[in-house]
matplotlib code that plots the C-alpha trace (Angstrom):
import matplotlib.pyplot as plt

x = [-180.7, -180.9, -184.2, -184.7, -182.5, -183.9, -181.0, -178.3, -175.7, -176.9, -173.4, -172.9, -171.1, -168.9, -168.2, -167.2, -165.2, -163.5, -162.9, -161.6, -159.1, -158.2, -157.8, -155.4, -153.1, -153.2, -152.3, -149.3, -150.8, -151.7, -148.7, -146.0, -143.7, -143.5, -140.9, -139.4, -138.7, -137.2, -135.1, -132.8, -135.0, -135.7, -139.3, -140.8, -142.9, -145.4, -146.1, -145.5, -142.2, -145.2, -147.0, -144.6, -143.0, -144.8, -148.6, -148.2, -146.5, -149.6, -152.4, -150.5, -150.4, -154.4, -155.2, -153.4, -155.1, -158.7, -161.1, -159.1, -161.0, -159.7, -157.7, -155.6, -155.4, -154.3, -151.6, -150.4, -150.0, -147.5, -145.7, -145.4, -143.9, -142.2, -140.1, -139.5, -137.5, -134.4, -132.7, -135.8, -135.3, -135.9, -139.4, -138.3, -136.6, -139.6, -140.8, -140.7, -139.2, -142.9, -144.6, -141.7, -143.7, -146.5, -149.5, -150.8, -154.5, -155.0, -158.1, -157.1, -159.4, -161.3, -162.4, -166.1, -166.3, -168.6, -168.5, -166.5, -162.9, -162.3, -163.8, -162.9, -160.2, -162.2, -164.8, -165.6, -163.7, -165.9, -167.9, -171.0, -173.6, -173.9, -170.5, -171.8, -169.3, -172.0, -172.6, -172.6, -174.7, -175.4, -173.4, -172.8, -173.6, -171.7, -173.1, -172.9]
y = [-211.7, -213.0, -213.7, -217.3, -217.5, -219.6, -219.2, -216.3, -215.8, -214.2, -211.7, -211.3, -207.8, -209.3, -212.7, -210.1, -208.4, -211.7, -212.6, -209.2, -209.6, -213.2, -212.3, -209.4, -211.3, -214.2, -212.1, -210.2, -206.7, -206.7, -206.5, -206.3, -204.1, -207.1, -208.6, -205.8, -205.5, -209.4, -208.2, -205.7, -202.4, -199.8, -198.8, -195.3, -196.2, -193.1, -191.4, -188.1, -187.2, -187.8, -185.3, -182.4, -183.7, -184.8, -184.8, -181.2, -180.3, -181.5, -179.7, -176.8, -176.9, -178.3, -175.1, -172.9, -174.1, -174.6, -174.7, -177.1, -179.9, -183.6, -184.0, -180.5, -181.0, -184.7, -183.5, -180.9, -183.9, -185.9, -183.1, -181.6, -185.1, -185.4, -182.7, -183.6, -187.0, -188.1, -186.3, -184.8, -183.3, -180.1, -179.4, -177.8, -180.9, -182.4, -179.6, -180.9, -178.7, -179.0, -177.2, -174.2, -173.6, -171.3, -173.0, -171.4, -172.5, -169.5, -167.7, -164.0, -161.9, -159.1, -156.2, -154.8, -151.6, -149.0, -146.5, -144.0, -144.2, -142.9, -145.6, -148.6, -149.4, -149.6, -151.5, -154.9, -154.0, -152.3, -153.5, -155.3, -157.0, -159.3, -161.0, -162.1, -159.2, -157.8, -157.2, -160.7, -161.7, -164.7, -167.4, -168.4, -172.1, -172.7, -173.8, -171.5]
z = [13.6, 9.8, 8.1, 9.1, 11.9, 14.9, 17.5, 18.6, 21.0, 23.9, 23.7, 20.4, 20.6, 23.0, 20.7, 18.1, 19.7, 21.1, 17.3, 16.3, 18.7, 17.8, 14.6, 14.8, 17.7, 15.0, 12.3, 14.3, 14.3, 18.0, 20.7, 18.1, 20.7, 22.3, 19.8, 19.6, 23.1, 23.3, 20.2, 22.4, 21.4, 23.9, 23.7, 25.4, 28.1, 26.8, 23.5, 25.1, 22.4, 19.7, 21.7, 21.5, 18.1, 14.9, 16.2, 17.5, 14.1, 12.5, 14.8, 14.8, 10.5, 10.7, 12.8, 11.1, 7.7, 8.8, 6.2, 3.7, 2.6, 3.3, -0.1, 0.7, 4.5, 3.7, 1.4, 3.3, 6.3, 3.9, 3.0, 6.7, 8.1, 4.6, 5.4, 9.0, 7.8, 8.2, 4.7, 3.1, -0.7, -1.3, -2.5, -5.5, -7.3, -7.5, -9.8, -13.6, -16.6, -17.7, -14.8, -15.5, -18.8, -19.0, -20.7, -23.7, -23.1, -20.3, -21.6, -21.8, -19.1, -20.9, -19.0, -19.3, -20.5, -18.2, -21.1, -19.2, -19.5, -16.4, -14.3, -16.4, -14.0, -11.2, -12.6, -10.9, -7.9, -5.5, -2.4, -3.0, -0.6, -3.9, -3.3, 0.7, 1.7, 3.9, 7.6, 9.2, 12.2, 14.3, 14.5, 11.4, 11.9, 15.4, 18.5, 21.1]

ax = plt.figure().add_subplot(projection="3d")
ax.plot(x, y, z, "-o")
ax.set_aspect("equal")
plt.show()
C-alpha cells in the first residue's frame, strides 16, 4: 500500500500476475509455437533433444569448470554453443596479428638472492603453511 492510499485490491498478486500475462500475449512473446505450428512447422512435443544436446553440453562444461566466476563461465557458454553451430569458424581466425606480438611492457621477474648460490634456484619454491597449502579440515564452507 502507498503512503496515502485509502483502497486496494483484495488479490493484488493475482491482478499482477493477470497483467503480466496480458501483457506478454499482447506483445507476442507468450504462445508463439502457436504460429508456428499453423505455418506448417513441426514442433517436438518435449524438450528432451535439449536435454541430451546443448543443455547437457553446457552442465557438463559448467561442471567440469567449477569455480569460474559469471564473466568466464558466461564466455565459456557462448563459445561452447558457438562451436556447436551450423558452420562454426575456427577459433584461431579470430586471433588478430596484434595478439601474435609479444608486448614489450612485461616487467622482467628478478629472483631474490638467498646468499648461497647453491640454493638460489630453489628459492620461493618450497612448501609453506603461509601460502594456505596446509592441512585442511572441516568442511570448508559446505553444508553437510
Amino acid at each position: 500500500m502507498k503512503p496515502g492510499q485509502h483502497w486496494w485490491y483484495t488479490h493484488i498478486r493475482t491482478r499482477r500476475a493477470h497483467k503480466l500475462l496480458a501483457g506478454l500475449i499482447r506483445d507476442n512473446h507468450l504462445f508463439t509455437w502457436l504460429e508456428m505450428a499453423e505455418d506448417g512447422y513441426t514442433i517436438a512435443k518435449t524438450t528432451n533433444p535439449l536435454e541430451g544436446g546443448p543443455n547437457k553440453a553446457i552442465k557438463d562444461f559448467l561442471r567440469a569448470h567449477r569455480g569460474l566466476n559469471i564473466d568466464h563461465a558466461r564466455r565459456g557458454v557462448d563459445w561452447l554453443l558457438y562451436l556447436r553451430t551450423q558452420a562454426p569458424r575456427d577459433p584461431w581466425s579470430f586471433v588478430t596479428p596484434h595478439a601474435w606480438t609479444p608486448s614489450s611492457s612485461v616487467p622482467k621477474v628478478v629472483k631474490p638472492e638467498t646468499g648461497r648460490e647453491e640454493t638460489n634456484p630453489l628459492y620461493g619454491t618450497g612448501f609453506s603453511i603461509e601460502d594456505g597449502n596446509g592441512i585442511q579440515k572441516g568442511w570448508g564452507g559446505r553444508s553437510r
